[in-house]
C-alpha positions as CSV (number, residue, x, y, z in Angstrom):
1,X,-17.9,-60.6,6.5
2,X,-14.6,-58.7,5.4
3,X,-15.7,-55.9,6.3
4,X,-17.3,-54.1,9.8
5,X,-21.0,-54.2,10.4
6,X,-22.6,-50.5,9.7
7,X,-26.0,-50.2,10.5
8,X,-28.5,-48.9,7.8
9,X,-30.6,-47.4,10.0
10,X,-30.4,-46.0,13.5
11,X,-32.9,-45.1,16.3
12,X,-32.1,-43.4,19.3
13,X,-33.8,-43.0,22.6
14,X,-34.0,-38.9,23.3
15,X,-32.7,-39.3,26.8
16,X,-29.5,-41.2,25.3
17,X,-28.6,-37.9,24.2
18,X,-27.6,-37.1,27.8
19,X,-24.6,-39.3,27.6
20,X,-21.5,-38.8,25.7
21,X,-21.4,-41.7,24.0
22,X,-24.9,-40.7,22.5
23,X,-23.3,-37.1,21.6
24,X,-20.5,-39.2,20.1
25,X,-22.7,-41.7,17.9
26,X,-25.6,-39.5,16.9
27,X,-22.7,-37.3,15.6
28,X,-20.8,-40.1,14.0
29,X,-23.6,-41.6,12.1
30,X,-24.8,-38.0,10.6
31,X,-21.3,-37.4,9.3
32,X,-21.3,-41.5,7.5
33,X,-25.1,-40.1,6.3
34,X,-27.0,-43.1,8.2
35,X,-30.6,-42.1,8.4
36,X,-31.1,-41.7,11.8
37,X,-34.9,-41.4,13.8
38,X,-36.3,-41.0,17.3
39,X,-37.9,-43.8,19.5
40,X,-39.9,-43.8,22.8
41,X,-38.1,-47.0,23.9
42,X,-35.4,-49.0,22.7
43,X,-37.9,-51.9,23.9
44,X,-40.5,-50.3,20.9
45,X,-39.7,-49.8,17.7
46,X,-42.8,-50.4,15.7
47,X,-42.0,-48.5,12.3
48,X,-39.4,-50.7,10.9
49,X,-39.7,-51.1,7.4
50,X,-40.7,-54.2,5.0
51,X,-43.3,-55.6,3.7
52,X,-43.2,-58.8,4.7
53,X,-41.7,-60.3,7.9
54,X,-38.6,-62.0,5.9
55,X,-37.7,-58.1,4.8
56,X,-38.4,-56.9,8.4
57,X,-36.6,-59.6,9.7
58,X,-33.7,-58.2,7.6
59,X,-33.6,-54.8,7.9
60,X,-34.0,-55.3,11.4
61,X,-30.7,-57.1,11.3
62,X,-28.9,-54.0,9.9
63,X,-30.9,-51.7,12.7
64,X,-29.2,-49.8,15.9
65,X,-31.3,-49.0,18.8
66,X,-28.8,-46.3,20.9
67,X,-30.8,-46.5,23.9
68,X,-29.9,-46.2,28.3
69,X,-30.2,-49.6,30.0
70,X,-33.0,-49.0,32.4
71,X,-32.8,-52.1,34.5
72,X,-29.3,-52.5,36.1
73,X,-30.0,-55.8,37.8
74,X,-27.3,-58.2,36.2
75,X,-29.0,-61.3,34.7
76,X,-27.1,-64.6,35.9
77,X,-25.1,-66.5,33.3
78,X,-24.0,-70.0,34.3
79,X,-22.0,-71.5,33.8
80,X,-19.9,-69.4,31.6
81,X,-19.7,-66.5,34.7
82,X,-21.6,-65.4,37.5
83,X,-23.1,-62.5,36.0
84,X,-24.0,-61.2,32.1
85,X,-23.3,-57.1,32.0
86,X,-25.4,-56.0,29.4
87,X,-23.5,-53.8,27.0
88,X,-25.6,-54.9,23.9
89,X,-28.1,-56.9,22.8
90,X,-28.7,-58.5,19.4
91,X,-26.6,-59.4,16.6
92,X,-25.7,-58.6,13.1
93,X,-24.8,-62.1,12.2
94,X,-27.3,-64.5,10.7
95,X,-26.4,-67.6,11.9
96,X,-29.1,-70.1,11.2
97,X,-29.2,-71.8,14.1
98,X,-29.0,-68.7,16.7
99,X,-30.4,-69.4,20.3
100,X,-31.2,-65.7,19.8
101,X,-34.2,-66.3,16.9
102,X,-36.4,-67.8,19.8
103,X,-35.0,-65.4,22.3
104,X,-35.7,-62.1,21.0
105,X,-38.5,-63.5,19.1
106,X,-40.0,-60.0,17.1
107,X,-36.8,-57.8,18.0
108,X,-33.8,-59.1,16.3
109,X,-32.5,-55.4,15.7
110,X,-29.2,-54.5,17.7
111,X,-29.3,-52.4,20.9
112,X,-26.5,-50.7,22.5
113,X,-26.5,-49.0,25.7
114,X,-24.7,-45.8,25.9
115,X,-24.5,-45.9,30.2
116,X,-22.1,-47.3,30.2
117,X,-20.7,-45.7,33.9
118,X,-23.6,-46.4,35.2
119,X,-23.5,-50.2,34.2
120,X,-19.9,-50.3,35.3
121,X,-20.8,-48.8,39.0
122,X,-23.5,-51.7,39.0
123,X,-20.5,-54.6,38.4
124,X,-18.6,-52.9,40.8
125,X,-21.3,-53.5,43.9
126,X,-21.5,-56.6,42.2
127,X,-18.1,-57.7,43.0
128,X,-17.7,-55.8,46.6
129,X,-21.0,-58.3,47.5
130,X,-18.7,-61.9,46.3
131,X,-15.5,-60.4,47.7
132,X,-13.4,-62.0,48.5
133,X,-14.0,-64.3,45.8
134,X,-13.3,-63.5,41.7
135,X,-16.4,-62.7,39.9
136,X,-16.7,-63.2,36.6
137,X,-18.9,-61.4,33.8
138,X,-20.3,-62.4,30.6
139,X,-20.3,-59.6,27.9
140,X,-21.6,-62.0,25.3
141,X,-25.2,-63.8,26.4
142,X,-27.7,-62.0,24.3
143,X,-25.2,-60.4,21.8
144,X,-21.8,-60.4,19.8
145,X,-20.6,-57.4,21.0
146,X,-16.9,-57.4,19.0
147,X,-18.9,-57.1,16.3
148,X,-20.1,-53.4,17.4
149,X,-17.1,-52.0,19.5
150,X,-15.5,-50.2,15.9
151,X,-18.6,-47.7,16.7
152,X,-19.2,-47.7,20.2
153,X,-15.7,-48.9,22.1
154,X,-18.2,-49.9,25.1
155,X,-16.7,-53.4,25.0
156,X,-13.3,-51.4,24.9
157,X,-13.9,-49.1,28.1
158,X,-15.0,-53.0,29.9
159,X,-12.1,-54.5,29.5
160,X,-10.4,-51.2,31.1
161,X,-12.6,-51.0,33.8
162,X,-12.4,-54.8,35.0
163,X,-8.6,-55.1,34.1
164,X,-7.9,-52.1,37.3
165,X,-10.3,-54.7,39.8
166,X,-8.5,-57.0,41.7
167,X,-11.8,-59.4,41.8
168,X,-13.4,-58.7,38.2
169,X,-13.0,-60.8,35.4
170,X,-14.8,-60.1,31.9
171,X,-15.2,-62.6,28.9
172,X,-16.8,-62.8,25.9
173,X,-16.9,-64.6,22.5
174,X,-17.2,-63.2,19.2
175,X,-17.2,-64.9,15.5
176,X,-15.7,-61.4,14.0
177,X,-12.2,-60.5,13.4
178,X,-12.4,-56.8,14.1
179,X,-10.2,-56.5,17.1
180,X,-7.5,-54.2,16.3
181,X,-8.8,-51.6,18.1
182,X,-8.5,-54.2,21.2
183,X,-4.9,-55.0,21.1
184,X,-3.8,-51.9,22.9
185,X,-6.3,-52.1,25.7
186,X,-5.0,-52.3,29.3
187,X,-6.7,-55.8,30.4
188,X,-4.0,-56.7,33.0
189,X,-5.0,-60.3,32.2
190,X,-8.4,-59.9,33.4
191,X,-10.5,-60.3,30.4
192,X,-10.8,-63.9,28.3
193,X,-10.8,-62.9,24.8
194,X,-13.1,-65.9,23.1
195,X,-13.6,-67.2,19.8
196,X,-16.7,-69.1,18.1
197,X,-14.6,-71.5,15.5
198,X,-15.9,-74.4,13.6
199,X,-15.5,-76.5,10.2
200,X,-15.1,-74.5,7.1
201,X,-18.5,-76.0,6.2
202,X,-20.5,-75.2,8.8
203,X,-19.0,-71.3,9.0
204,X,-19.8,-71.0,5.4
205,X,-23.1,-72.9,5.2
206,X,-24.6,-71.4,8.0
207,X,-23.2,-68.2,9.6
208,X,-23.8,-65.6,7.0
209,X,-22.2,-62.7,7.8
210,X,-19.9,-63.6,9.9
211,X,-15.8,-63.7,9.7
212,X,-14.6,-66.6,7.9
213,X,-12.4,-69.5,9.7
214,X,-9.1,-67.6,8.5
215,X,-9.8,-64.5,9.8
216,X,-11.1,-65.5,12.8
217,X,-7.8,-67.9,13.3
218,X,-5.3,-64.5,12.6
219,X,-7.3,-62.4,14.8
220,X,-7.1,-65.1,17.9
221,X,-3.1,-64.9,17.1
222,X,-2.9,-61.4,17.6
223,X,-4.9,-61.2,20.7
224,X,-2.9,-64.4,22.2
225,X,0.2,-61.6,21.8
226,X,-1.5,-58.8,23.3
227,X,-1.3,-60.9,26.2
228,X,-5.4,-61.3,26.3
229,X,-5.9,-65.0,28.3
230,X,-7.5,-67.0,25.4
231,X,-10.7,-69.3,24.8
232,X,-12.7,-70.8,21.9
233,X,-16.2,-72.1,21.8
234,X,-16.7,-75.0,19.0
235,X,-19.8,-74.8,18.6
236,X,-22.4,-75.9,17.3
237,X,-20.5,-79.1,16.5
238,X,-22.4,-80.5,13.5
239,X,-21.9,-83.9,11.4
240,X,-22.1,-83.4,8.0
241,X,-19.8,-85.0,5.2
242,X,-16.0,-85.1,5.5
243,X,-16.9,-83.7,9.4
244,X,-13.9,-85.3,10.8
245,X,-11.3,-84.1,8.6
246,X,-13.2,-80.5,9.2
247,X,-12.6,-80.4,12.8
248,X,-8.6,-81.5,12.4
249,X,-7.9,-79.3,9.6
250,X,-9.7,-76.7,12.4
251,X,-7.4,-77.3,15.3
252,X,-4.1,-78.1,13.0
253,X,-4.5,-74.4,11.6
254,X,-5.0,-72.9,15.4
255,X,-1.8,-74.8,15.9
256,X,-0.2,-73.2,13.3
257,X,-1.1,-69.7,14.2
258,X,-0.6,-69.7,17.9
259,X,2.4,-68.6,19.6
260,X,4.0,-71.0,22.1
261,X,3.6,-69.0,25.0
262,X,-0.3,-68.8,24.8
263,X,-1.0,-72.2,25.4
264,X,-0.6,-72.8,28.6
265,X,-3.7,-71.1,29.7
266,X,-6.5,-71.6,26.7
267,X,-9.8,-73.1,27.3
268,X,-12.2,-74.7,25.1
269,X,-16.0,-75.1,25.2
270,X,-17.6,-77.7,23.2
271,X,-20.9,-77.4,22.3
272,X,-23.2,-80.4,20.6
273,X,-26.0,-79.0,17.6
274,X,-29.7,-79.1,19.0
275,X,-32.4,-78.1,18.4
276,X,-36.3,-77.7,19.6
277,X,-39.5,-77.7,18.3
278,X,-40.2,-73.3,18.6
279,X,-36.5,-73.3,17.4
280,X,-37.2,-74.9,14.1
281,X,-40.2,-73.5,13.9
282,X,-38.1,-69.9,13.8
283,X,-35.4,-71.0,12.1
284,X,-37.4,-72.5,9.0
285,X,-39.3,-69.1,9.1
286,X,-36.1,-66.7,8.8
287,X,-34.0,-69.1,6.5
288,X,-36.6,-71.0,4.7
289,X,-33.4,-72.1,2.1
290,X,-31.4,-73.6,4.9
291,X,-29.4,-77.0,4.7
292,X,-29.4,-77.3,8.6
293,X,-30.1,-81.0,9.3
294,X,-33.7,-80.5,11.7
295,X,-35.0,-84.0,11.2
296,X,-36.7,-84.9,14.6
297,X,-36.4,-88.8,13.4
298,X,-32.7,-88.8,13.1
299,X,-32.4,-87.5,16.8
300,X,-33.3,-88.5,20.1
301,X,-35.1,-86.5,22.6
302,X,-33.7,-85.1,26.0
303,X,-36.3,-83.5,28.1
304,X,-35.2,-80.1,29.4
305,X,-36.4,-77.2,31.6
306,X,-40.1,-75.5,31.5
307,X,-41.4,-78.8,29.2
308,X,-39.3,-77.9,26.4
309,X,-37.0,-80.6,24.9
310,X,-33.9,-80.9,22.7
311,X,-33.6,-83.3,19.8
312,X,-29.9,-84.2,20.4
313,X,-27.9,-86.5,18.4
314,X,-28.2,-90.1,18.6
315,X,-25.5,-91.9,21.7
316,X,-23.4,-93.9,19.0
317,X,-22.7,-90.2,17.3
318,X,-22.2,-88.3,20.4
319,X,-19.7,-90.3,21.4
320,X,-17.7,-90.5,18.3
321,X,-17.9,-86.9,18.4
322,X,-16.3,-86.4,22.3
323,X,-13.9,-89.0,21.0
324,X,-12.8,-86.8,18.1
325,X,-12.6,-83.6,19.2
326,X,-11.4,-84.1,22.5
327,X,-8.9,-86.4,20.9
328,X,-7.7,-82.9,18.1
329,X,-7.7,-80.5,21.5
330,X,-5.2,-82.9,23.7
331,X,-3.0,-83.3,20.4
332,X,-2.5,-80.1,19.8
333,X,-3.4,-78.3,22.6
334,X,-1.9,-80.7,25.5
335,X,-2.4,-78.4,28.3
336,X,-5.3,-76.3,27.9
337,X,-8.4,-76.5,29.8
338,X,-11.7,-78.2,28.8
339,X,-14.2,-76.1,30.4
340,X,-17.1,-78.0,29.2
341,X,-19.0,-80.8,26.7
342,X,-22.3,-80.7,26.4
């Protein structure tokens, strides 16, 4: 995706209409001409069109819900931070092996919440209850909310709001390289700016949609100079052909682009492909074309929470793979922080 997302169609809850940011986006999106319709709830939207479930599925993906979040209890999010804040929900991107095709199971469209005070006042109890220890928010679980903020600068106002805490501290990850509009915002070093990054061929086989490696590389340099604390997520790391020299030629280009004086305080997240049996059950529906590996008989099973197992790769292969790309991340990233390997 070169380009930023821009919804095709666009509901709104009536009552989002009390909030400027509703004013603002109804507003916007009748000057760009996007058809725009009323809904009850953003939790009900029962008129999408399509024929068929692949088309709704799709059209679904280019939907916005403009909606109030009702419920202001903050869902956990370990271990990535203490808390999620729930500035979106959904996602543009169709990445074939999403978490978020089991998830949101008949609702893929994109939500956004325009209460956005409201939400903030909740993080703000939040972190008076840990004080005085740091709390940390995830603005990422159920979305990727970068790939929104050109329209609703929600994400934006976030960073604003936790970087004038003393105790808040907001991250996020994001495979989109619209962040221009980020540079400029006053974080104080509270937020981690993330990025998802992985082989050429796994970005290009299977996350349509999203920003290629490239641009996802340049746009992690020009945050590391706007001062933003840095992260990336590998994941999912995959084995396919030529997967070794993928992963170097990966880490060799971040090398290349980063500035010296960003390193000392990058993490990385490693993340292992698996699936499960609803998983490839949903993922086989949506993307019946795909080339993502979901042979049960070429994994082993780990049993997990609830009675629902992951087929993970095989012990001999996992470990060549922590011996890899832990080996590319202490070559050329020496002192940056492994947060975790799973």
């Amino acid at each position: 995706m070169n380009k930023p997302f821009i919804p095709q169609l666009v509901y709104f809850e009536p009552h989002a209409l009390d909030y400027p940011l509703g004013k603002e986006l109804k507003k916007k999106f009748e000057e760009m001409g996007i058809e725009t319709r009323f809904t009850t709830s953003h939790n009900q939207i029962r008129d999408l069109p399509g024929d068929t479930d692949a088309q709704k599925y799709r059209i679904a993906k280019s939907t916005l819900v403009v909606g109030i979040r009702k419920t202001l209890k903050f869902d956990t999010s370990k271990p990535s931070a203490e808390y999620a804040i729930p500035l979106a929900t959904g996602c543009m991107a169709h990445c074939h092996y999403c978490y978020l095709q089991t998830t949101m199971g008949s609702k893929p469209y994109i939500r956004t919440y325009v209460n956005v005070e409201e939400i903030f006042e909740a993080a703000d109890r939040y972190i008076e209850e840990r004080a005085p220890e740091i709390t940390r928010f995830e603005a990422a679980c159920t979305s990727d909310i970068v790939g929104i903020d050109h329209l609703t600068h929600s994400l934006k106002k976030a960073i604003e709001h936790i970087g004038q805490t003393e105790l808040g501290r907001l991250r996020f990850v994001t495979k989109f390289h619209f962040v221009d509009h980020l540079l400029d915002a006053k974080h104080n070093g509270n937020t981690r700016f993330r990025f998802s990054i992985n082989a050429d061929y796994v970005i290009k086989s299977f996350e349509p949609g999203t920003s290629p490696l490239n641009k996802r590389i340049e746009a992690a340099g020009k945050v590391a100079r706007a001062g933003y604390p840095l992260g990336f997520i590998v994941a999912p790391i995959y084995l396919h052909e030529g997967w070794e020299e993928g992963y170097r030629r990966m880490f060799e280009r971040l090398d290349e682009e980063l500035p010296q004086d960003a390193r000392d305080d990058i993490t990385f997240e490693f993340i292992q492909h698996r699936f499960t049996k609803p998983a490839k059950k949903v993922i086989e529906k949506n993307y019946p074309k795909t080339k993502l590996e979901l042979d049960e008989e070429k994994r082993r099973y780990k049993w997990g929470r609830y009675g629902i197992g992951k087929y993970i790769y095989q012990k001999d292969e996992e470990d060549e793979i922590k011996s890899n790309l832990y080996g590319y991340m202490t070559k050329y990233f020496p002192n940056a922080k492994l947060e975790y390997f799973t």
